[in-house]
C-alpha positions as CSV (number, residue, x, y, z in Angstrom):
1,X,17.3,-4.5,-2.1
2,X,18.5,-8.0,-2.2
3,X,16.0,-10.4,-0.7
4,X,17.3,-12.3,2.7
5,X,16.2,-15.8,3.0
6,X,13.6,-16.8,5.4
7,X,14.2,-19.2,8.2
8,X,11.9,-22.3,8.5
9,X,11.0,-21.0,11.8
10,X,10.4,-18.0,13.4
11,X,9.8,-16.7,17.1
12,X,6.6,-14.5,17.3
13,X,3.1,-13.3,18.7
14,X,-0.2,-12.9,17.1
15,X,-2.9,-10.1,18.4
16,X,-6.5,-10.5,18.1
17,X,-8.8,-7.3,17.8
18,X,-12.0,-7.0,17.1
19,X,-13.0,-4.1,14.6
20,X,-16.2,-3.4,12.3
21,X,-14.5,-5.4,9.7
22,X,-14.9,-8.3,12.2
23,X,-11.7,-9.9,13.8
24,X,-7.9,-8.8,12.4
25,X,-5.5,-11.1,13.5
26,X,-1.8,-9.4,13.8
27,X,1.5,-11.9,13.8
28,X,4.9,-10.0,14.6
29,X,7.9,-12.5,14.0
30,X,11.6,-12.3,15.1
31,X,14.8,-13.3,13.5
32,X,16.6,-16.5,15.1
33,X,18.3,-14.3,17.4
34,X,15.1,-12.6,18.7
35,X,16.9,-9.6,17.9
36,X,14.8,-7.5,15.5
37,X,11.4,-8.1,13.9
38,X,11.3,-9.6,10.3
39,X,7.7,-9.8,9.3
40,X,4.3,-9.0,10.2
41,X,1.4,-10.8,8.8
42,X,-1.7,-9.6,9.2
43,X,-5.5,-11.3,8.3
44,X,-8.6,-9.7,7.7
45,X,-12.1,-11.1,6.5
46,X,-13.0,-14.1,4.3
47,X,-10.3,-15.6,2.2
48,X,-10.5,-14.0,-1.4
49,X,-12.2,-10.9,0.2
50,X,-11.3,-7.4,-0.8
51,X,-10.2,-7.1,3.6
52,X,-7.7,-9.7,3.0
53,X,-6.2,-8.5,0.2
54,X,-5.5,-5.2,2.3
55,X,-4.8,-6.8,5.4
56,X,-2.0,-8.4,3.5
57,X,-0.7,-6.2,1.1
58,X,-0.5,-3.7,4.5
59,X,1.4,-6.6,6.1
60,X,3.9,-7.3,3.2
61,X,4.9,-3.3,3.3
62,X,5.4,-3.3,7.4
63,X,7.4,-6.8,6.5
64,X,9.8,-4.8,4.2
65,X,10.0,-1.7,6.4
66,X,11.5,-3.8,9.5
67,X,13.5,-5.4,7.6
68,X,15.1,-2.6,6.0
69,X,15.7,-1.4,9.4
70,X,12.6,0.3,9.8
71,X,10.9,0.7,13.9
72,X,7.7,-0.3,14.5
73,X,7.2,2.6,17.1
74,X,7.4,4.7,13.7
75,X,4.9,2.3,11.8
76,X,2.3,2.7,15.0
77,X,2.4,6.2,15.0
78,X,1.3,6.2,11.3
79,X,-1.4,4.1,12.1
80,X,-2.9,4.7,15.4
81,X,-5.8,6.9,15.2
82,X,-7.0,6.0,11.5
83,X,-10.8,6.2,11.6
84,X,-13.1,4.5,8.8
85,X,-16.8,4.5,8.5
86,X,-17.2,1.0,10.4
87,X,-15.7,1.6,13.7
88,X,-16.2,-0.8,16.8
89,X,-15.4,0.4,20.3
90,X,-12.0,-0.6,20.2
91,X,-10.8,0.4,17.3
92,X,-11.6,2.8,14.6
93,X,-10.5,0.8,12.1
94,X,-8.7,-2.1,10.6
95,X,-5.3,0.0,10.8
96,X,-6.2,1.6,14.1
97,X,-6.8,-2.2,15.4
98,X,-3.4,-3.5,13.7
99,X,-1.5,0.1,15.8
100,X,-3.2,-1.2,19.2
101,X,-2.0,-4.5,18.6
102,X,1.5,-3.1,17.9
103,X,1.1,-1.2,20.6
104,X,0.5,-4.2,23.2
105,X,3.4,-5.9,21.5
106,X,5.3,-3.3,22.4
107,X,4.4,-3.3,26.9
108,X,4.7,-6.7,26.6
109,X,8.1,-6.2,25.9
110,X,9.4,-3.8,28.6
């Protein structure tokens, strides 16, 4: 897969949800043409925390998915639901948290 070139600036949102992990933070970014999604960065925890390093490996993979062509209806349904053993009310875990967010992205765009 040949690696496309990222524009200095990008069109997105970012999500906030709170989960037993404490606060994930969800960015979704559009190409210039607002056309398709092109990354997803996602933050977790203290920097050089275990969290982070999920939060954006997990992000890097969704990155690569959409823009191999990838939807991100399919990528929620993977995640929604996951539970871990450090649920909050929202969400029942980090990946549940990052689905929801996806999931609000999603109605705000109809």
């Amino acid at each position: 897969m040949a690696k496309k070139e990222r524009a200095e600036v990008l069109k997105g949102m970012t999500g906030r949800k709170k989960t037993g992990c404490g606060n994930v933070y969800v960015t979704l970014n559009e190409d210039q043409e607002g056309s398709a999604l092109v990354e997803c960065l996602i933050t977790i925890g203290k920097s050089g925390g275990c969290a982070r390093a999920w939060g954006e490996a997990l992000g890097r993979l969704i990155s690569m998915v959409l823009i191999l062509g990838g939807s991100l209806d399919d990528i929620t349904k993977q995640l929604l639901g996951i539970g871990c053993h450090r649920p909050h009310l929202d969400a029942k875990s980090c990946p549940d948290a990052i689905s929801q967010i996806f999931v609000q992205r999603q109605e705000g765009k109809k």
